[in-house]
N, C-alpha and C positions, 0 to 999 in steps of 0.2 A: 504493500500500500504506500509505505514513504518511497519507494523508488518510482512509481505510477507519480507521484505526486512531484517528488524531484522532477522529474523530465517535462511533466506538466508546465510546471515556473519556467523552465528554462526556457521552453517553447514560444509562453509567452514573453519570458524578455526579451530574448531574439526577436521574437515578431512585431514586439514596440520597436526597438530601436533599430529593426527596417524602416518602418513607420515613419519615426525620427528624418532618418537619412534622407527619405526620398523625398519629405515635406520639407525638409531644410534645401535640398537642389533645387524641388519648383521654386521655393521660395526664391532662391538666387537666377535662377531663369527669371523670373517674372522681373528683377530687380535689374535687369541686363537692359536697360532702357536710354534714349538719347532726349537730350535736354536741350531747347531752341530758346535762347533770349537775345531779343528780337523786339525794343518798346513799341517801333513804328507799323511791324508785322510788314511794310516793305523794305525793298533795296535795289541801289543801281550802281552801277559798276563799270568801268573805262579800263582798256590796257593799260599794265602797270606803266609807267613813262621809262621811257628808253629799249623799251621790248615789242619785236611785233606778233601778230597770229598769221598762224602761215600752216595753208592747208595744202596738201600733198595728195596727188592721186599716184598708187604704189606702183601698178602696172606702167603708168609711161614715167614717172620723177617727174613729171613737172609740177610745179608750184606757184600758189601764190598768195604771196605776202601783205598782211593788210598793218600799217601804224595807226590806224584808226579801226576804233571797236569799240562797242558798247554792248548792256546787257540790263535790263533792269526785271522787278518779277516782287513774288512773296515770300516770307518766312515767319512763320506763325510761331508767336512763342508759347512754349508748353515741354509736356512730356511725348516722346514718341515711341512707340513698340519694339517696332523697327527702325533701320538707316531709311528707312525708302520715303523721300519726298522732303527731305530734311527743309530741302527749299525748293521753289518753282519759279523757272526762268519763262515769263512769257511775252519776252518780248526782245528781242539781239538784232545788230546791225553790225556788217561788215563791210569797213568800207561807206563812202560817199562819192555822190553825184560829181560834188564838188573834190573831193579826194578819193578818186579810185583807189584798187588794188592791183598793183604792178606784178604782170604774170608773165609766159613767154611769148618770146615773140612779137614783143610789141605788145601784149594786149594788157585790159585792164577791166576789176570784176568789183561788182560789190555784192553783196548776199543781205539777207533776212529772215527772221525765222516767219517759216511758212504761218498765214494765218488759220487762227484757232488752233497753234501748236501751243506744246507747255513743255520745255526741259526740266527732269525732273531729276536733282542734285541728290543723289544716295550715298551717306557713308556706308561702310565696310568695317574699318575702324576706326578705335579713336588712342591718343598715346599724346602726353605733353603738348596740350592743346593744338594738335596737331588734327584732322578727321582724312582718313584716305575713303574711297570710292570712286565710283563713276555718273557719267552724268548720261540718261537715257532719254529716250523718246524726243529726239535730233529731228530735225523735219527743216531744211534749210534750202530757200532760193537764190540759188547762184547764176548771177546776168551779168557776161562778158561783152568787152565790143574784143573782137579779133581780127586778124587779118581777112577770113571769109565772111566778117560781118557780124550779126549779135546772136551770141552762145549763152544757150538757157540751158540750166544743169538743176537736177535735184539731188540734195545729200541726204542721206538719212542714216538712221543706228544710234547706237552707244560711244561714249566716250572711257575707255581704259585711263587708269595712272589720274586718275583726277585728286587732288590734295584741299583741303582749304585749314588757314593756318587762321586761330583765336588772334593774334597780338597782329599781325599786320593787315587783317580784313582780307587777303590773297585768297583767290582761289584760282591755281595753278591747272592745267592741260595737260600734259609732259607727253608728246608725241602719243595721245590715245588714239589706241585703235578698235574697231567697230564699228567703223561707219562705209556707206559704200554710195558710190554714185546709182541713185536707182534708176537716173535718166540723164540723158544728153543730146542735145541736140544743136547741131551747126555748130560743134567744140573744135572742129580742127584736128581731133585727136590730141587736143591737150586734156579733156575729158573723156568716159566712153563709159557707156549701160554697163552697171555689172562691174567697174572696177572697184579695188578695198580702196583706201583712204585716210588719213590720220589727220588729224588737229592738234598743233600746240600751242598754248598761249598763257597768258598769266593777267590774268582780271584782278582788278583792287577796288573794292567798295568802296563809295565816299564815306558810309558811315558804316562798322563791323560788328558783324553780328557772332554772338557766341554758340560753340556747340561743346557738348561735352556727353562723355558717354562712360557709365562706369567701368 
């Protein structure tokens, strides 16, 4: 009877302090959350000065380089589940009328994000106010004048190696890849349907907004 009953106790303590364990993990899952502050809940943003954005189609190297760029959008402050949406870019300009973007062969582009798009800014991690991810749902009009006249391109995809740093309001590009020409037309073969593609550049917010993630 005391050895039925010994093994009894044991059973149950063991089966508490699973109990235990595995309500202490959700708990620290659940607590795995990203934090947006953010008083204005928007933001806008200009290449950092002295640096350009400069988009590359992989198949042919050609590129083209814009010193002028902009970016403005939301960032709601709160708690968040997930990285996904941290912020939303809905509205970017590359390039002007007035200040093209110097590409080859003489030509020159400026871009926009397509409308009713929304880039949506995802951490991944986060480490010394630092957040890495990517930025998704790209949807960009790209209008060249070229040598055979005006080259309409659409970009679309993801942005890889995306960073944004707490202390200097940066939010960095670093050659992301993801994205692809889904159209082209009258590009000359500096663009072409179906080619990959990359973006690099370094955005700096007029005002910085914070993220942190335990």
């Amino acid at each position: 009877m005391r050895s039925t009953l010994k093994r009894a106790l044991f059973a149950t303590t063991v089966a508490a302090a699973a109990l235990g364990f595995a309500t202490t993990s959700a708990s620290a899952t659940a607590l795995a959350t990203w934090t947006v502050t953010n008083p204005s809940g928007t933001f806008s943003a200009s290449l950092k000065s002295g640096t350009v954005a400069t988009l590359v189609d992989t198949a042919t190297s050609q590129q083209v380089d814009c010193s002028t760029a902009s970016a403005s959008g939301t960032s709601t402050s709160g708690t968040y589940a997930t990285g996904t949406g941290l912020a939303k870019i809905t509205a970017a300009t590359f390039g002007s009328a007035a200040s093209p973007c110097p590409g080859p062969l003489g030509s020159s582009f400026t871009a926009v994000l397509a409308s009713g798009s929304t880039i949506s800014v995802n951490g991944s991690t986060y480490s010394g106010g630092v957040t890495k991810g990517t930025l998704s749902g790209i949807r960009v009009n790209l209008t060249g004048d070229t040598i055979l006249g005006t080259c309409k391109a659409v970009i679309t995809g993801s942005a890889s190696n995306a960073s944004y740093t707490n202390s200097t309001g940066e939010l960095k590009i670093a050659k992301g890849t993801g994205l692809k020409v889904e159209s082209a037309t009258n590009c000359s073969g500096l663009l072409n349907t179906g080619d990959a593609a990359t973006f690099d550049a370094t955005y700096k917010l007029a005002t910085p907004i914070t993220i942190t993630s335990p």
